[in-house]
N, C-alpha and C positions, 0 to 999 in steps of 0.2 A: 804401713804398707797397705792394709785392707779398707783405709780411710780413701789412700791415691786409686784402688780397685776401682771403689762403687764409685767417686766420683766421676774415675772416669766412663764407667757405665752408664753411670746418668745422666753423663755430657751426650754419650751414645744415643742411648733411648729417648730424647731429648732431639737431638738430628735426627734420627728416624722420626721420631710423630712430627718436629717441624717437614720434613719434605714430604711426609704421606698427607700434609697438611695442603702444603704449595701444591701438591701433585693432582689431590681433589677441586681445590681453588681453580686450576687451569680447565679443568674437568670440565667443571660450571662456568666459570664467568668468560661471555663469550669476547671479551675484549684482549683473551690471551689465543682465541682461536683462528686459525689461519687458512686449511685446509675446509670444503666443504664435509670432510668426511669428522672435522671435530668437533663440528655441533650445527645444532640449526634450533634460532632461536624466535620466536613470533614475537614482533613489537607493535605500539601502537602504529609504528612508523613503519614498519615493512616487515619481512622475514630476512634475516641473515643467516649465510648458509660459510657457515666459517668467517672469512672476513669481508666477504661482502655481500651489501641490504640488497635485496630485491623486493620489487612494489607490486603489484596486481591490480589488474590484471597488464601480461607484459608480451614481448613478441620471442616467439624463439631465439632470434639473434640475443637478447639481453640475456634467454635463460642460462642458452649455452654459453655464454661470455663469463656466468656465475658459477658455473656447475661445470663446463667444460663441455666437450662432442656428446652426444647420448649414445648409446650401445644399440638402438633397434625402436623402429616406433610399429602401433600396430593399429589398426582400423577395428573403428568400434561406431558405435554414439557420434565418437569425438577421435581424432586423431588422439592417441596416446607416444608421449618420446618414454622413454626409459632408458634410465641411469641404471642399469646392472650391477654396477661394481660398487655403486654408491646406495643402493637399497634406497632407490627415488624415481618417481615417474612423477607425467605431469598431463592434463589434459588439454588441447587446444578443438578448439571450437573447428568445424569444418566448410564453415563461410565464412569467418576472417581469422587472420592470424591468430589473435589474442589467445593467450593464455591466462586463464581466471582460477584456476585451481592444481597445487601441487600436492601430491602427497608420500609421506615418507615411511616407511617400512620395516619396520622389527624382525617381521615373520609374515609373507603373504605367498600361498604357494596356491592357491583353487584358483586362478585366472590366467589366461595366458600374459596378459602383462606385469605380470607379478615378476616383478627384479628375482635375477636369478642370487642375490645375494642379500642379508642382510644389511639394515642401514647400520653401522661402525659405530657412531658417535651420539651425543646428549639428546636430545630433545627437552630446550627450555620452553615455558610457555608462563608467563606470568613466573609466579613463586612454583612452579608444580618442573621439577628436575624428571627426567624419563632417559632411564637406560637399556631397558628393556621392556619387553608387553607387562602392564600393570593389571593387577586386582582391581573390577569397578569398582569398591569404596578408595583405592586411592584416589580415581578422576573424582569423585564426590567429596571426600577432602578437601581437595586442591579449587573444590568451587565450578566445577564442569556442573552441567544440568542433564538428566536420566530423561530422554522421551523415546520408547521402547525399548530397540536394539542398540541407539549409538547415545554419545555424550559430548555433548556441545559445549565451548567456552570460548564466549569473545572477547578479543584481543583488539581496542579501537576500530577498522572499519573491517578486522580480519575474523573469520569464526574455522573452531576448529572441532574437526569431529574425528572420534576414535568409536569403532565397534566399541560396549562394553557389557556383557553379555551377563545376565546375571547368573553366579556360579561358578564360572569359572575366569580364567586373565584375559583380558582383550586379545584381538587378533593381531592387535600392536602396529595398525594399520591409522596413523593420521593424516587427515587432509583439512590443508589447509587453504581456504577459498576467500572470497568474499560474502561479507554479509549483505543476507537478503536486505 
């Protein structure tokens, strides 16, 4: 009887680390992602925001086609939309359309366009997995480059920057734009 027990505990524990397994798998790899809010990944090819790529620089019409309506935009510099719900904003230029830089959001509360919400989901970038604001020696791990306050890593024609303040975890604040 206590042979048929642990077997069958082990068959148990066994389906548990397999689906904590599958369960991290969909976490990461953005080909199981669907919603913008389940990951957003930087390729050499575009940004994909769930299941679909967007290119930069792009026009409103295509953002919100990918991200859905924005929640509120605000006057700055630059036209700012803001995704609220989505812990996403994006800047567009205010002589033409284009939008060239979108950035997404862990924790940003000192701005008035700071998403009233955190960003939900992954942040992939190359090999470097972000679930929430990181320790600078993570981005330096992961191959970002330290030029004072922020950390840089490009991703074919895309570069991406995070606060990464030394001492304590970034503001968990990425944007991702075009390279110079």
């Amino acid at each position: 009887m206590r042979t048929v027990v642990r077997i069958g505990m082990v068959t148990v524990c066994l389906l548990l680390v397999a689906a904590c397994a599958t369960t991290m798998r969909s976490l990461v790899d953005p080909e199981t992602w669907v919603d913008p809010t389940d990951g957003v990944e930087v390729t050499r090819a575009g940004v994909r925001f769930g299941a679909k790529i967007l290119t930069l620089p792009t026009e409103e019409a295509r953002l919100v086609q990918v991200l859905g309506p924005y929640d509120r935009s605000e006057q700055a510099k630059n036209r700012i939309l803001v995704w609220d719900r989505l812990g996403i904003f994006a800047y567009q230029s205010l002589d033409v359309d284009a939008i060239e830089a979108v950035s997404v959001s862990f924790s940003c509360a000192e701005l008035d366009f700071c998403p009233k919400t955190a960003y939900p989901g992954t942040i992939v970038i190359g090999d470097a997995v972000f679930r929430k604001p990181a320790e600078p020696r993570e981005f330096l791990r992961y191959g970002f480059r330290a030029d004072d306050f922020f950390c840089f890593k490009n991703r074919g024609r895309y570069q991406m920057s995070v606060a990464c303040i030394d001492g304590g975890p970034s503001l968990g604040l990425f944007e991702i734009g075009l390279r110079d």
